[in-house]
LUMNU-272052 format. One record per atom (N, C-alpha, C, O, CB): x, y, z. Coordinates in steps of 0.1 Angstrom, whole numbers, padded with zeros to 4 digits, always signed. Glycine has a CB too. Layout:
<pases>
XYZ;...
</pases>
This chain:
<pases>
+0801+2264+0215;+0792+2273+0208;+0779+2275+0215;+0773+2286+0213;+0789+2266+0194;+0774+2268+0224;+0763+2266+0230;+0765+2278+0242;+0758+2289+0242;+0761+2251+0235;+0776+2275+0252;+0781+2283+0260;+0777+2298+0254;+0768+2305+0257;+0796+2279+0261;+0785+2300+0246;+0786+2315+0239;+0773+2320+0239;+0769+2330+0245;+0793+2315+0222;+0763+2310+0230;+0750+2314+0226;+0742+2320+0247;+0738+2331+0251;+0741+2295+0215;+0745+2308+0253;+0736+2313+0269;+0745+2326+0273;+0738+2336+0276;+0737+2299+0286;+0754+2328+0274;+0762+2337+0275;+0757+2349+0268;+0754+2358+0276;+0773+2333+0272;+0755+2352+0255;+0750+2364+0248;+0739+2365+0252;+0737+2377+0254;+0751+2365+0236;+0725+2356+0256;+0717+2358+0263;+0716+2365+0271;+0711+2376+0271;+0716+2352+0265;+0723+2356+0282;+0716+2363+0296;+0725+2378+0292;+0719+2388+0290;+0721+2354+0315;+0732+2377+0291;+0740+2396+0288;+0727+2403+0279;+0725+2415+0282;+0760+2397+0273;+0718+2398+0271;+0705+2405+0265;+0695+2409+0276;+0690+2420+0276;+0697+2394+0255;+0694+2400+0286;+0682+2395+0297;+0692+2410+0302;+0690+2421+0298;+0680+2375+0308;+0701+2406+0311;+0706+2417+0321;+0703+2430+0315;+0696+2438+0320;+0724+2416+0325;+0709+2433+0303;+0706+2450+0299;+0696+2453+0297;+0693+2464+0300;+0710+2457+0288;+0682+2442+0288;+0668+2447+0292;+0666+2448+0305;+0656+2454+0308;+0658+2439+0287;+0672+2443+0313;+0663+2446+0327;+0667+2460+0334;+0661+2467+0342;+0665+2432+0339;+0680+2462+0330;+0685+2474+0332;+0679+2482+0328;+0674+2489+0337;+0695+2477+0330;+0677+2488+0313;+0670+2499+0305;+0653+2500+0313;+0646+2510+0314;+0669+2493+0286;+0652+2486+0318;+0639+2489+0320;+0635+2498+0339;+0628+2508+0344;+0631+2472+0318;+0643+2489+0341;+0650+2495+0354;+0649+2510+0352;+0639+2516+0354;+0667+2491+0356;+0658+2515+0348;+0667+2533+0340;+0653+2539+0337;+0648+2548+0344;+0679+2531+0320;+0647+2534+0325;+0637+2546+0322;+0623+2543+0331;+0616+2554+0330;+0632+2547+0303;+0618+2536+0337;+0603+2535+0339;+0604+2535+0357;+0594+2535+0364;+0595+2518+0330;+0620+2535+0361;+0621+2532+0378;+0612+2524+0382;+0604+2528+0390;+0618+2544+0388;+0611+2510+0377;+0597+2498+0382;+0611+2488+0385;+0620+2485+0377;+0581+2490+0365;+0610+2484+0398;+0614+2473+0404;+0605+2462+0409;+0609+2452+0415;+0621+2478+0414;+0593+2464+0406;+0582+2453+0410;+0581+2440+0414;+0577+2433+0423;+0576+2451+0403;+0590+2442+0397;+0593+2421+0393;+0602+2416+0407;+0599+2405+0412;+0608+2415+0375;+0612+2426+0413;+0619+2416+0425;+0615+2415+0435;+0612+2423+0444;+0631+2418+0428;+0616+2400+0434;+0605+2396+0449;+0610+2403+0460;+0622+2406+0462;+0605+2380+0454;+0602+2404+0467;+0600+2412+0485;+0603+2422+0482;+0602+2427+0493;+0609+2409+0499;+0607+2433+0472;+0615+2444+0468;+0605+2458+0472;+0599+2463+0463;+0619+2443+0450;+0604+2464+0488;+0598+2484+0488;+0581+2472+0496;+0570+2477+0498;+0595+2499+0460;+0583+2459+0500;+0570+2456+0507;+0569+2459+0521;+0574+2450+0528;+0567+2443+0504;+0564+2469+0528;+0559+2467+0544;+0546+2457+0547;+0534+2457+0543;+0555+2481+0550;+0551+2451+0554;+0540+2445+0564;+0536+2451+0573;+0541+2458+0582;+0544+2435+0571;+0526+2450+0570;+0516+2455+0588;+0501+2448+0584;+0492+2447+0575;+0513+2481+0592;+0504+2443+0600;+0495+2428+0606;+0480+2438+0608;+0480+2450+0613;+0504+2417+0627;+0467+2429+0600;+0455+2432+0604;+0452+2435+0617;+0448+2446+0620;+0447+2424+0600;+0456+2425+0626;+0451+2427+0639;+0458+2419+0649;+0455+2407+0653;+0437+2424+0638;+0472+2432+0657;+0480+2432+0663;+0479+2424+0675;+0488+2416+0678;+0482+2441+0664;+0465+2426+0684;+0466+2416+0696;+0465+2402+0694;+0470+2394+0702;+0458+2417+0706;+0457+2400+0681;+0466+2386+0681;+0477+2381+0677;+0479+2369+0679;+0461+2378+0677;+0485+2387+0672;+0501+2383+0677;+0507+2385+0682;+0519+2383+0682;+0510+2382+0673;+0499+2394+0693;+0508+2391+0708;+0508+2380+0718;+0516+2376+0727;+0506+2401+0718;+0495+2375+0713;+0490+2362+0721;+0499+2350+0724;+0498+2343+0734;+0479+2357+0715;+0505+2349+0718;+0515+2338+0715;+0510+2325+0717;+0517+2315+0715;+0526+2339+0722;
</pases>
């Protein structure tokens, strides 16, 4: 019974995150998800 209950859950969690996904196109929440890096100040990491 427990099973069932986390089960219908996360199937709630997954389609809100979908709908939210679908109408608003915000992927934010996933980590590292559309981030570039670029370093303040290149010669010093070339220095090694």
């Amino acid at each position: 019974m427990i099973k069932l209950f986390l089960v219908i859950l996360m199937s709630l969690f997954i389609i809100y995150v979908g709908v939210k996904i679908g109408k608003r196109e915000k992927v934010d929440f996933i980590a590292g998800y559309n981030i570039i890096f670029k370093p303040r100040n290149e010669k010093s990491l070339q220095r090694g």
